[in-house]
Kinemage of the C-alpha trace (Angstrom):
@kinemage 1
@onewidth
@group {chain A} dominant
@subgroup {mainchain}
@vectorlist {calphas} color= white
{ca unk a 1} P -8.859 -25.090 -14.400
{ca unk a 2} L -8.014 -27.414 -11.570
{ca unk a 3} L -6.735 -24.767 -9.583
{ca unk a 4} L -10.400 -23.102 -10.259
{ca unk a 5} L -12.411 -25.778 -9.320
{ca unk a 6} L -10.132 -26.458 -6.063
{ca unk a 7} L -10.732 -22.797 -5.358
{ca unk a 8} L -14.174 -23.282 -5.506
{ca unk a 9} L -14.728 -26.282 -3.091
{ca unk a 10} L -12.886 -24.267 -0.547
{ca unk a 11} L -15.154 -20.808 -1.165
{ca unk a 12} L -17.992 -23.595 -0.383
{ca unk a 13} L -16.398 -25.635 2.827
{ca unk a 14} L -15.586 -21.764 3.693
{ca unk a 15} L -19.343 -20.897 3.515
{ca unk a 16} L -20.303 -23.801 5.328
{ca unk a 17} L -18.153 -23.207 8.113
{ca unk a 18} L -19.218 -19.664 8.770
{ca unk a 19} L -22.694 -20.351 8.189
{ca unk a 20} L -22.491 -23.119 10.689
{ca unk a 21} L -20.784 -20.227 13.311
{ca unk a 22} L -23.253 -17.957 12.537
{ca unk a 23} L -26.510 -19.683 13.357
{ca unk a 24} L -24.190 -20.644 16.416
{ca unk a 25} L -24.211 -24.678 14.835
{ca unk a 26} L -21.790 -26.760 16.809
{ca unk a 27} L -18.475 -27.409 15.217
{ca unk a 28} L -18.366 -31.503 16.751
{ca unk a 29} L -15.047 -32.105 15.335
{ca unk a 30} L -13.261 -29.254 17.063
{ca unk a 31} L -13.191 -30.987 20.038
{ca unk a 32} L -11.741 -34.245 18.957
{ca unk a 33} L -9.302 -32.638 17.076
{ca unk a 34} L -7.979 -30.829 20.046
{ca unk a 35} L -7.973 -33.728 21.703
{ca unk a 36} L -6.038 -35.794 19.120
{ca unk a 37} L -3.400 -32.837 19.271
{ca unk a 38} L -2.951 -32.625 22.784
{ca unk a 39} L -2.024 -36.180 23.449
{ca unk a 40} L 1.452 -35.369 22.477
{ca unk a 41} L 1.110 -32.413 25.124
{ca unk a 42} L 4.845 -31.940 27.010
{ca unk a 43} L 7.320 -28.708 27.316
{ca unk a 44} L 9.131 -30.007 24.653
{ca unk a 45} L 6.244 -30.021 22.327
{ca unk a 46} L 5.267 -26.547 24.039
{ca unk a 47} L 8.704 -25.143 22.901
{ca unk a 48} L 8.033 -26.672 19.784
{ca unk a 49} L 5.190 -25.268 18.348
{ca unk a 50} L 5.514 -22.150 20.240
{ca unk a 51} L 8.637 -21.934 17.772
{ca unk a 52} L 6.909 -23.092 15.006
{ca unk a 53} L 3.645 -20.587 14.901
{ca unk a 54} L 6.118 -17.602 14.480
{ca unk a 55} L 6.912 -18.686 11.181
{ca unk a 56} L 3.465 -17.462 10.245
{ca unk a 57} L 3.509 -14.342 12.412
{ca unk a 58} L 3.017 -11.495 10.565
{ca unk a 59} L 6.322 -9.632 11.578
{ca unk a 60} L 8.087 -12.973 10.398
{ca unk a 61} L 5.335 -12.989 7.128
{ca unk a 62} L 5.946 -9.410 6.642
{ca unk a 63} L 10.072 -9.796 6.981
{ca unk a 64} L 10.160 -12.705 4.542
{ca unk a 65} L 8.136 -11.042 1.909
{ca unk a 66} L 10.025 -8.065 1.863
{ca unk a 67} L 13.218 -10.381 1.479
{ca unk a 68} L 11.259 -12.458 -1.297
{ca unk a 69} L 10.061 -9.153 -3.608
{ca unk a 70} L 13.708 -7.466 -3.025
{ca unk a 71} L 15.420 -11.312 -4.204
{ca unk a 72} L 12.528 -11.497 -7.174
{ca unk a 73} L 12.977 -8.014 -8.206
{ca unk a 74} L 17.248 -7.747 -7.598
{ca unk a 75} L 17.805 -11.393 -9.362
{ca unk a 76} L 15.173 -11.284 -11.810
{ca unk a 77} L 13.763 -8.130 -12.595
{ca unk a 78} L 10.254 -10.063 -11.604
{ca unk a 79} L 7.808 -6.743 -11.304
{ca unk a 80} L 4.944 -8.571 -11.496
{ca unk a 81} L 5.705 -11.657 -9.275
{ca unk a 82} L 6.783 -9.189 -6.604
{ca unk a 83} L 4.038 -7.231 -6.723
{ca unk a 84} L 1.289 -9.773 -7.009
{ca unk a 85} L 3.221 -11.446 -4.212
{ca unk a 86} L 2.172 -8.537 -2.093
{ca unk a 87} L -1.147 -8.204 -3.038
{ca unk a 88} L -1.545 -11.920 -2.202
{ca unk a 89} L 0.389 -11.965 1.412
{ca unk a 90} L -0.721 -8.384 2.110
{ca unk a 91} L -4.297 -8.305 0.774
{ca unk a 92} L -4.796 -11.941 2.335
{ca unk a 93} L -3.963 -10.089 5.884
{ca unk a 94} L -6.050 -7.109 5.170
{ca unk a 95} L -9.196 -9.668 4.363
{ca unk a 96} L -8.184 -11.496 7.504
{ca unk a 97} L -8.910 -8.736 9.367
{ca unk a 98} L -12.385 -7.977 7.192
{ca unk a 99} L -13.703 -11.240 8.356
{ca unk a 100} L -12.402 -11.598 11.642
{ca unk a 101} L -14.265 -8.408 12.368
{ca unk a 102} L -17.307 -9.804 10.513
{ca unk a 103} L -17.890 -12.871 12.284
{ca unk a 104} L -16.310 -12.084 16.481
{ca unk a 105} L -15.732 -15.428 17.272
{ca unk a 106} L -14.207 -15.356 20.692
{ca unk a 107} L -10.825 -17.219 21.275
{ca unk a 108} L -11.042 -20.224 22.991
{ca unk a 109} L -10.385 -20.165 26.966
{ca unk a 110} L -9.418 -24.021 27.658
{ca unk a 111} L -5.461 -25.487 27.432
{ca unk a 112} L -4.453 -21.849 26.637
{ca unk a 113} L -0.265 -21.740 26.107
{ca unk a 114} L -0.042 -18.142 24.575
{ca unk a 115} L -1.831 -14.553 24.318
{ca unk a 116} L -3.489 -13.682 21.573
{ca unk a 117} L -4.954 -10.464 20.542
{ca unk a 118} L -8.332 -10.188 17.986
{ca unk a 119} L -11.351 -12.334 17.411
{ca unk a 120} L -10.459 -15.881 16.204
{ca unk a 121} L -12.632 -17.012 12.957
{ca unk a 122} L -10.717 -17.339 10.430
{ca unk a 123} L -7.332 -17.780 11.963
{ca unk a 124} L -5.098 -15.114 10.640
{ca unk a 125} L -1.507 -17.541 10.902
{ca unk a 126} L -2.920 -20.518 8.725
{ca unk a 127} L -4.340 -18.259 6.252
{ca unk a 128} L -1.178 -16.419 6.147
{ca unk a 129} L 0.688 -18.882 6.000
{ca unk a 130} L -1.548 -20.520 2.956
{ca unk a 131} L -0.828 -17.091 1.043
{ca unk a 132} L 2.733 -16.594 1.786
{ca unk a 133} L 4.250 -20.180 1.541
{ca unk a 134} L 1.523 -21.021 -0.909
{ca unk a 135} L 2.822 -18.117 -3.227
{ca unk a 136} L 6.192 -19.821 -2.417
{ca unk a 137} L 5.368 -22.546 -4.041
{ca unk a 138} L 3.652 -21.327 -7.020
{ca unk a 139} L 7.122 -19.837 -7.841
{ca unk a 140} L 9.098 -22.409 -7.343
{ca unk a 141} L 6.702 -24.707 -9.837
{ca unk a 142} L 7.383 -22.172 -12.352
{ca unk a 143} L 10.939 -22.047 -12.063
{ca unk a 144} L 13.422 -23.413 -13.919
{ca unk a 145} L 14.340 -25.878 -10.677
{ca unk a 146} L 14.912 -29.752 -11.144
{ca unk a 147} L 11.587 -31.984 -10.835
{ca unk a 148} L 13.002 -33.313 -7.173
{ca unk a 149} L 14.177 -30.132 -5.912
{ca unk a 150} L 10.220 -28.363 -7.065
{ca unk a 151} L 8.892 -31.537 -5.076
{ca unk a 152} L 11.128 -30.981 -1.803
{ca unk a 153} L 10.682 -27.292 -1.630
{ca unk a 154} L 6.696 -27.937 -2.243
{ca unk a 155} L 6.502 -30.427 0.299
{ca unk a 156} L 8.270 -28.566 2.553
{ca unk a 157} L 6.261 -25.378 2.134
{ca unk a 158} L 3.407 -27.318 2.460
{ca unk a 159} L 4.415 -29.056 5.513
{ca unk a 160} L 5.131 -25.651 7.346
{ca unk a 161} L 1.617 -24.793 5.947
{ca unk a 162} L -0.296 -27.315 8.199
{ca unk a 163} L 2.319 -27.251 11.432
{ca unk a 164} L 1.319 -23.968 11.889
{ca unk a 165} L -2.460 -24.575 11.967
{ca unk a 166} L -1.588 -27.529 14.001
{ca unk a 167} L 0.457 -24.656 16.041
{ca unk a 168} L -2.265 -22.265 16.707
{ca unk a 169} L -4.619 -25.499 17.675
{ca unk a 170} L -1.954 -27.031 20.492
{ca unk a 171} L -1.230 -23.402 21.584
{ca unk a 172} L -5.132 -22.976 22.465
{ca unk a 173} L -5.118 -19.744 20.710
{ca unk a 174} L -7.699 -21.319 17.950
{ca unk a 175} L -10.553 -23.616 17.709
{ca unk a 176} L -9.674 -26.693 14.512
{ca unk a 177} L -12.568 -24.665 12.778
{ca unk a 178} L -10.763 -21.550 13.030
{ca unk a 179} L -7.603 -23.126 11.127
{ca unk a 180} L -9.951 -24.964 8.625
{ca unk a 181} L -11.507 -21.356 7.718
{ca unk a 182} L -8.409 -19.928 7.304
{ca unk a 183} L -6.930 -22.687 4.923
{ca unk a 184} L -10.201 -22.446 2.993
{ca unk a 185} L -10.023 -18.644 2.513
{ca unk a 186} L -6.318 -18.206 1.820
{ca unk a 187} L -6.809 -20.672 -0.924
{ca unk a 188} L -9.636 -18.753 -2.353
{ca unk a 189} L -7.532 -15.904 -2.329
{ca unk a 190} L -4.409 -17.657 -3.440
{ca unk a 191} L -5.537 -18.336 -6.414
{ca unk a 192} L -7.351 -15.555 -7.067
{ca unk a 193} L -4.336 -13.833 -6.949
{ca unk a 194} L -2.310 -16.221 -9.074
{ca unk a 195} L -4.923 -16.331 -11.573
{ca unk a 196} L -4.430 -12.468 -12.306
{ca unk a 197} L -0.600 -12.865 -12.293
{ca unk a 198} L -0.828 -15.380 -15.189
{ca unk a 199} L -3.182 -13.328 -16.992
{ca unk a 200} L -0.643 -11.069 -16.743
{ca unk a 201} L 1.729 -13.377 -17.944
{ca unk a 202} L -0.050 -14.348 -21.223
{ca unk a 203} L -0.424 -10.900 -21.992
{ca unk a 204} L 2.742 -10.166 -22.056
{ca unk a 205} L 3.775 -13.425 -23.490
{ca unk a 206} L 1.258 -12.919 -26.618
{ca unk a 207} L 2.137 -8.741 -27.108
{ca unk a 208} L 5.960 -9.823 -26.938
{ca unk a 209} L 5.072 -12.606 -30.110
{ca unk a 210} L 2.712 -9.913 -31.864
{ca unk a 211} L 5.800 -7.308 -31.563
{ca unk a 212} L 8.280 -9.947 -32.997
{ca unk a 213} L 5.860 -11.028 -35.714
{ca unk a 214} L 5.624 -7.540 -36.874
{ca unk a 215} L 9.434 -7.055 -36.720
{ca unk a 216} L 9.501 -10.206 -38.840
{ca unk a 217} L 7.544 -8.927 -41.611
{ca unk a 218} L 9.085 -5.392 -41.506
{ca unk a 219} L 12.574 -7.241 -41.841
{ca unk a 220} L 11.111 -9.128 -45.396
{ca unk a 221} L 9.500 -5.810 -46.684
């Protein structure tokens, strides 16, 4: 339920934001985010974060998952996380796209590092990243992991989560509000998608009890 109502307060911010874009609103923290970012501007840093947005490429996305539903599937026999898995990282692009298309929000011009291809609203990386790493660690909170080892991996995931919308920000490949929208809409779809799975889940859970209840009773007849 908390999950739900999370969801549902990012579906709104989301809203907000791209209503704001399309009656061509001014986004007046973009700019002092930027700025905030940039002050730790050097070719160090440039390196940095340069190495840091690939993690949320989609060739690196794309690689990983394939390695994550061949490990779930191979170790254990996980159909369903694997799948869903996909539908989340792979559907989460395929929206991307949808509403990049939708809205044609140019890339900003100014402090420019890299190329990018596309339009820029919602940024494809940090919602990517939301759906794959998120997804990450939705499994690893199920698992059968120690408390602190759940809490490391989690924080870790979720730390690579926001360096690389802080990546695509310092690169000057995306506006703040670009990243924002992304976050917002991954997490929509996120738990959409996780939501189904432990439907799923129950399901199974409950037929699995009904078949061994009527086993039971078989057995005393």
């Amino acid at each position: 339920m908390t999950g739900l109502i999370f969801s549902g307060a990012c579906l709104s911010l989301f809203f907000r934001l791209s209503s704001d874009l399309t009656e061509n609103r001014p986004f007046l923290f973009d700019q002092k985010v930027v700025d905030f970012i940039r002050l730790s501007a050097s070719p160090a840093m440039d390196a940095f974060m340069q190495g840091v947005t690939e993690l949320g490429s989609t060739f690196m996305l794309g690689l990983l998952l394939l390695i994550s539903m061949i490990w779930l599937y191979v170790k254990h026999k996980n159909i369903w996380s694997a799948l869903f898995y996909f539908l989340a990282v792979a559907g989460g692009g395929l929206l991307n796209l949808g509403l990049k298309s939708y809205f044609a929000r140019e890339r900003p011009s100014i402090n420019v590092i890299i190329e990018a291809d596309g339009f820029s609203f919602p940024s494809g990386h940090s919602m990517g990243s939301m759906t794959f790493y998120g997804f990450l660690s939705y499994l690893t909170l199920r698992s059968k992991r120690k408390p602190l080892s759940k809490a490391g991996l989690v924080t870790l995931f979720g730390s690579l989560i926001l360096l690389i919308g802080m990546s695509r920000i310092y690169l000057g490949v995306h506006y703040p509000s670009d990243v924002l929208a992304g976050y917002t809409a991954g997490i929509v779809w996120l738990v959409l998608c996780i939501s189904l799975l432990e439907i799923v889940y129950w399901y199974k859970e409950n037929r699995s009890q009904s078949i061994k209840r009527r086993q039971a009773k078989t057995k005393v007849s």
